[in-house]
Short mmCIF file of the C-alpha atoms (twelve columns), coordinates in Angstrom:
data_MODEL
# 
_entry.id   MODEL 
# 
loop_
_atom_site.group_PDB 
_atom_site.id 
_atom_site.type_symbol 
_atom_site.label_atom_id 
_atom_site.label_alt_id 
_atom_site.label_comp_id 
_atom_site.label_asym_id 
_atom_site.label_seq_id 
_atom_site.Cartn_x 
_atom_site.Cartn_y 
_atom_site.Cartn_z 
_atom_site.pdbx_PDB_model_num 
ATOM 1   C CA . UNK A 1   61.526 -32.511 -43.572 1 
ATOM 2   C CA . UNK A 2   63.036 -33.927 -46.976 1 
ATOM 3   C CA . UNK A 3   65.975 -35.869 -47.297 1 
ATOM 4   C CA . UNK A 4   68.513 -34.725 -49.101 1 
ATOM 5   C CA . UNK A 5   71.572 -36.263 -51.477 1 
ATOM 6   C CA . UNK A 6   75.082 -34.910 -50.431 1 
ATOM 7   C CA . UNK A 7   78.514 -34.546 -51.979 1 
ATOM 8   C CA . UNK A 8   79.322 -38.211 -51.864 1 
ATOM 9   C CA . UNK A 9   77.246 -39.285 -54.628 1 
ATOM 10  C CA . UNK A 10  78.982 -36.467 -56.848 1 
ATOM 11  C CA . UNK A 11  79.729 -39.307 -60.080 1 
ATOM 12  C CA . UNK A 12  78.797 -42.321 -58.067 1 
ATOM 13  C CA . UNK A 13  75.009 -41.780 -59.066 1 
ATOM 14  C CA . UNK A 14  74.166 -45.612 -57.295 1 
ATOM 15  C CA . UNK A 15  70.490 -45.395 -58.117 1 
ATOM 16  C CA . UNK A 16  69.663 -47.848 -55.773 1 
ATOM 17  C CA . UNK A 17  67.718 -45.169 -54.137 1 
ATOM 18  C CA . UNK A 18  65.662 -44.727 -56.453 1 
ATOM 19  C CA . UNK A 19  64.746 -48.347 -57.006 1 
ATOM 20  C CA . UNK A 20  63.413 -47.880 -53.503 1 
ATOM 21  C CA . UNK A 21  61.864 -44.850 -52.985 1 
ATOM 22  C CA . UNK A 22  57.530 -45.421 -52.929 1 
ATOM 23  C CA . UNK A 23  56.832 -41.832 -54.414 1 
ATOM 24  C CA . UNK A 24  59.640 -41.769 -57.366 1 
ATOM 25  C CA . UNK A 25  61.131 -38.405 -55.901 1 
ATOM 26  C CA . UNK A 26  64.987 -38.754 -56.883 1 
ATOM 27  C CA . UNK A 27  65.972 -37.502 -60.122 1 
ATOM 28  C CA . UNK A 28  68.917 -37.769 -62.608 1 
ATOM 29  C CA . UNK A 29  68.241 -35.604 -65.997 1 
ATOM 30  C CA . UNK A 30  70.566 -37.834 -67.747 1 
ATOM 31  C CA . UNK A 31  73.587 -39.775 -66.927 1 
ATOM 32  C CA . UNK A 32  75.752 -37.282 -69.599 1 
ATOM 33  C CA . UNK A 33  74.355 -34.490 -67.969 1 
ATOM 34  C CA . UNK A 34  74.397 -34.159 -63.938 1 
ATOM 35  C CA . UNK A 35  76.629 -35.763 -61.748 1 
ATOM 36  C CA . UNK A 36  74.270 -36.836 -58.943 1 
ATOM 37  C CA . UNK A 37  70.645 -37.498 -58.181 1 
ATOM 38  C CA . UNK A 38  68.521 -34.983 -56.822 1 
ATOM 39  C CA . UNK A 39  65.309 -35.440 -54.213 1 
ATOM 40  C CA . UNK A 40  62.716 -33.266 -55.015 1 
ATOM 41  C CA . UNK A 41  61.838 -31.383 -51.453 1 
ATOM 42  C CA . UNK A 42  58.340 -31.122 -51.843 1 
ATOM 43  C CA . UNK A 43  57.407 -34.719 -53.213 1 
ATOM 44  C CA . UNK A 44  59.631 -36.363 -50.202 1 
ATOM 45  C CA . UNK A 45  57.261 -38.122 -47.767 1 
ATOM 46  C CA . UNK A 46  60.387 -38.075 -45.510 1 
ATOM 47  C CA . UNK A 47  59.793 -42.133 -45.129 1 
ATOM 48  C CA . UNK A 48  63.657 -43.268 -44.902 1 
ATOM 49  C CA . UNK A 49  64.309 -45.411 -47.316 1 
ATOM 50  C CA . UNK A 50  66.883 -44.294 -49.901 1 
ATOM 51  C CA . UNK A 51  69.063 -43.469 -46.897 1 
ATOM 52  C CA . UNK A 52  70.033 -47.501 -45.766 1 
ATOM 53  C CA . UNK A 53  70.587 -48.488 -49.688 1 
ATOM 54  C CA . UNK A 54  72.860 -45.740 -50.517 1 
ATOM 55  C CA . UNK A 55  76.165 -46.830 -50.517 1 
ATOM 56  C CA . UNK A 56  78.226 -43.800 -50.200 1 
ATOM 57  C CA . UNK A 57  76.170 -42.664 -47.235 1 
ATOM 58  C CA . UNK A 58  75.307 -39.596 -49.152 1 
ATOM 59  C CA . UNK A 59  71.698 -39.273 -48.291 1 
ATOM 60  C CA . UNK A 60  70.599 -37.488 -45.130 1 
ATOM 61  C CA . UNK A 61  67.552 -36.237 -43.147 1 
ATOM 62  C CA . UNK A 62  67.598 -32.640 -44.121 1 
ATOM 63  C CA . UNK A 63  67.795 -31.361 -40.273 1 
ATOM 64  C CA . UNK A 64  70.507 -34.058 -40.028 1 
ATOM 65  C CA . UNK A 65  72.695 -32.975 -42.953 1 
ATOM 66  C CA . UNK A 66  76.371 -32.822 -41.751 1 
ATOM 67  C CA . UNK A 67  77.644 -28.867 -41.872 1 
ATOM 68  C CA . UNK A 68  80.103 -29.354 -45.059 1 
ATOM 69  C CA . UNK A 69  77.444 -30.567 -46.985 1 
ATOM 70  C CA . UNK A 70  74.653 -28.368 -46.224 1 
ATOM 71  C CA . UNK A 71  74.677 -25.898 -49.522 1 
ATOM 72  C CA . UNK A 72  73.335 -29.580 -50.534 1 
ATOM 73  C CA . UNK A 73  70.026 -29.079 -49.118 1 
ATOM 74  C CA . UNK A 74  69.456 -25.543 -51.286 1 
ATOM 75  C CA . UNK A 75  71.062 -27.157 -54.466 1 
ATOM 76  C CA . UNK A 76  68.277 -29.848 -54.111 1 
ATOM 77  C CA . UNK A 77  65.738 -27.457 -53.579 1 
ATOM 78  C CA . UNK A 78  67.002 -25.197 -56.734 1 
ATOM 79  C CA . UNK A 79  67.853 -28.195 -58.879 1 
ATOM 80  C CA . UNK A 80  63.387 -29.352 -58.479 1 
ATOM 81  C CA . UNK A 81  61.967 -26.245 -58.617 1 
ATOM 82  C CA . UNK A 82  64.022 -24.118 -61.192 1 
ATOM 83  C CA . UNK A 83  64.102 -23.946 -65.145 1 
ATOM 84  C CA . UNK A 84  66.832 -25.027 -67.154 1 
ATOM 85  C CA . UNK A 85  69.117 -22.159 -66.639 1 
ATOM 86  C CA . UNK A 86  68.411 -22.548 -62.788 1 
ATOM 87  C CA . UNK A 87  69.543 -26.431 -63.123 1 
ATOM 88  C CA . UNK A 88  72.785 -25.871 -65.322 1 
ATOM 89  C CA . UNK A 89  73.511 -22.748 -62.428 1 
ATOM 90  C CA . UNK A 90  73.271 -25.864 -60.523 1 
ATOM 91  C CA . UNK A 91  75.116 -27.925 -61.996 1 
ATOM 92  C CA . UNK A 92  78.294 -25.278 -62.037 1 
ATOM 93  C CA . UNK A 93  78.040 -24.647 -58.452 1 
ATOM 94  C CA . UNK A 94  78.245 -28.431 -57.997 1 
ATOM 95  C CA . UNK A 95  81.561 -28.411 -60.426 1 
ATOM 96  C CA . UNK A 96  83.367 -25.562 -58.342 1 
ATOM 97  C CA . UNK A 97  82.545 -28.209 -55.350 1 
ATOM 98  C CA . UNK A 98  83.687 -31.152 -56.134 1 
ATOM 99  C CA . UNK A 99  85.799 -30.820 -59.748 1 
ATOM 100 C CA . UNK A 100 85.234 -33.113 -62.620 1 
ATOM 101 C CA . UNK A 101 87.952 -35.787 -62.820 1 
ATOM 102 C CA . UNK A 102 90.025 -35.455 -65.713 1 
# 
């Protein structure tokens, strides 16, 4: 099981995840271009630790998701493992969630 980053971090993008995580598996293209970070599924070694330091609660267990955020678990999943039209497909689905401000 993989953990995955929810709605809350949608333009909060911490990072203090990532200064944690012992396998570098949370990814941000670019600050300009996505609006959260993303754990790649299949480098996750499921150890824990990005979930205590993030401080929007965002990150979850993926069997422990909460049900209004699961789509989050597939957008993860999509965002790793797809090409560059697959990511900005992405990044509009994440958009028709959660708005940009402004």
């Amino acid at each position: 099981m993989a953990y995955v980053i929810t709605q809350p971090c949608v333009d909060v993008k911490d990072k203090s995840c990532v200064d944690v995580c012992p396998v570098s598996c949370i990814y941000l293209e670019g600050d300009d271009v996505d609006r959260k970070l993303y754990i790649h599924p299949d480098e996750c070694i499921d150890c824990g630790a990005c979930e205590p330091e993030c401080p929007v609660s965002a990150i979850f267990e993926q069997s422990a998701v909460p049900p209004e955020w699961q789509e989050f678990t597939e957008l993860d999943r999509r965002w790793n493992t797809g090409d560059a039209a697959e990511r900005q497909a992405v990044r509009a689905r994440i958009d028709e969630i959660q708005p940009p401000a402004g």
